[in-house]
C-alpha positions in Angstrom: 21.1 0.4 -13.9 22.9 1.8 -11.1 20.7 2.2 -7.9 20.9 6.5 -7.5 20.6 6.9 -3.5 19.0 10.6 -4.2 16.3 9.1 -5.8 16.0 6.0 -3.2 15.7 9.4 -0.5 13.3 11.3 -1.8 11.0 8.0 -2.4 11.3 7.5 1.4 10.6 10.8 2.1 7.1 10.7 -0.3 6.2 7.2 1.5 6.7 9.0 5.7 5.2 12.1 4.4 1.5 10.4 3.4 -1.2 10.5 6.2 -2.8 7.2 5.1 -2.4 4.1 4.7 -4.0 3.1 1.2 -2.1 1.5 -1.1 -0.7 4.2 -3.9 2.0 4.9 -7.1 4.9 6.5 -6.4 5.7 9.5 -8.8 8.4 11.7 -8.3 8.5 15.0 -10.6 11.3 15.2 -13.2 12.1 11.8 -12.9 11.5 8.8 -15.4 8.8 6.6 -14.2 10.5 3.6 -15.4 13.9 4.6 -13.0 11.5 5.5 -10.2 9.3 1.9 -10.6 12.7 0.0 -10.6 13.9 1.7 -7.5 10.0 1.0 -5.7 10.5 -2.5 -6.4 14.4 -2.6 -5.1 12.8 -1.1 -1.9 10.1 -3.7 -1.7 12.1 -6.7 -2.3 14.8 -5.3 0.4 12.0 -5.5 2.5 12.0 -1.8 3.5 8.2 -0.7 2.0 4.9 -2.7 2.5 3.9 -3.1 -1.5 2.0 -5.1 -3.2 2.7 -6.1 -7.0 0.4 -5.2 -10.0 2.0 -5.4 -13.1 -0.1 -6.7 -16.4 1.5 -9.7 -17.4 2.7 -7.9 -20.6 3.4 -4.8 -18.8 7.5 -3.0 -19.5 7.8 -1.5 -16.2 6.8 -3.1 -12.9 3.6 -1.6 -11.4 4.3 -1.5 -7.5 1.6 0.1 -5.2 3.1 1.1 -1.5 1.4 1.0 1.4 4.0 2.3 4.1 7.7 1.9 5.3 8.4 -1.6 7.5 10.4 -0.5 10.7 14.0 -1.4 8.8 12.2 1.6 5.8 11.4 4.1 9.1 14.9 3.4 10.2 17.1 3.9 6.7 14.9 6.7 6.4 16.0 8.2 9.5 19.4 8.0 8.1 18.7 9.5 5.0 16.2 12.2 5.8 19.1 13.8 8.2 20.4 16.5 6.0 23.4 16.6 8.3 24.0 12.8 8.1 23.1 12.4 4.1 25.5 15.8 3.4 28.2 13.6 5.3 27.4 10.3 3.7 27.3 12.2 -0.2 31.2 13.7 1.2 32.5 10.5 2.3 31.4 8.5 -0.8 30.7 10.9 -3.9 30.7 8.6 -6.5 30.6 5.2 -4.3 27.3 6.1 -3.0 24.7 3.8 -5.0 26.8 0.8 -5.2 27.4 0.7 -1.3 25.1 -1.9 0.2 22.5 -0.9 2.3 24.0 -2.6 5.0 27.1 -0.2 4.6 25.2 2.3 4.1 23.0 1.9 7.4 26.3 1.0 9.3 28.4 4.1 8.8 25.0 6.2 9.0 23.5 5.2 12.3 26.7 6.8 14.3 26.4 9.5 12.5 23.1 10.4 12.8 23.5 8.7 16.6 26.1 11.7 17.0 23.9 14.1 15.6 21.1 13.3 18.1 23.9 13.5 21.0 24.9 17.0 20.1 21.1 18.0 19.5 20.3 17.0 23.6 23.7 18.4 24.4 25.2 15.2 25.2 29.0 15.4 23.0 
């Protein structure tokens, strides 16, 4: 499966948007629960989502309940939630996109969403 940066976005977004902390599924709407519990569980071994395992032993699909972003989650999400900064990322890389590491990813984001912020406080 190929990771699908869209979908990795809109789980972030789901995950800053909640107003507590309990532990909870993610579901997004027209989306296969078994791509959406594979990408949860690439976000919680990346470290970027507190999450806690609950899978049946048996069970197809893993079962991963989040709790929040970790500060690395706040700070990709930052990236990501930029509609400026993602529209610039999906240009640069339309089909490259999901198999960029994070790394890459974070590293050509964070001067573009630094830039952003410049311009917003009228600084470039």
């Amino acid at each position: 499966m190929k990771r699908d940066m869209e979908l990795i976005r809109k789980i972030l977004a789901q995950i800053k948007a909640r107003d507590t902390l309990g532990y909870r599924s993610i579901e997004i709407p027209d989306t296969d629960p078994a791509i959406v519990a594979r990408h949860v569980e690439l976000l919680h071994e990346a470290g970027l989502i507190e999450a806690m395992e609950i899978s049946a032993y048996n069970s197809p699909l893993p079962r991963i309940v989040v709790k929040d972003l970790t500060w690395a989650g706040h700070d990709l999400a930052a990236i990501l939630e930029n509609d400026t900064v993602w529209q610039r990322l999906r240009a640069a890389f339309p089909k490259e996109l999901g198999s960029l590491p994070l790394a890459v990813i974070k590293s050509v984001g964070l001067p573009l969403l630094e830039d952003w912020a410049k311009h917003q406080v009228g600084l470039s």
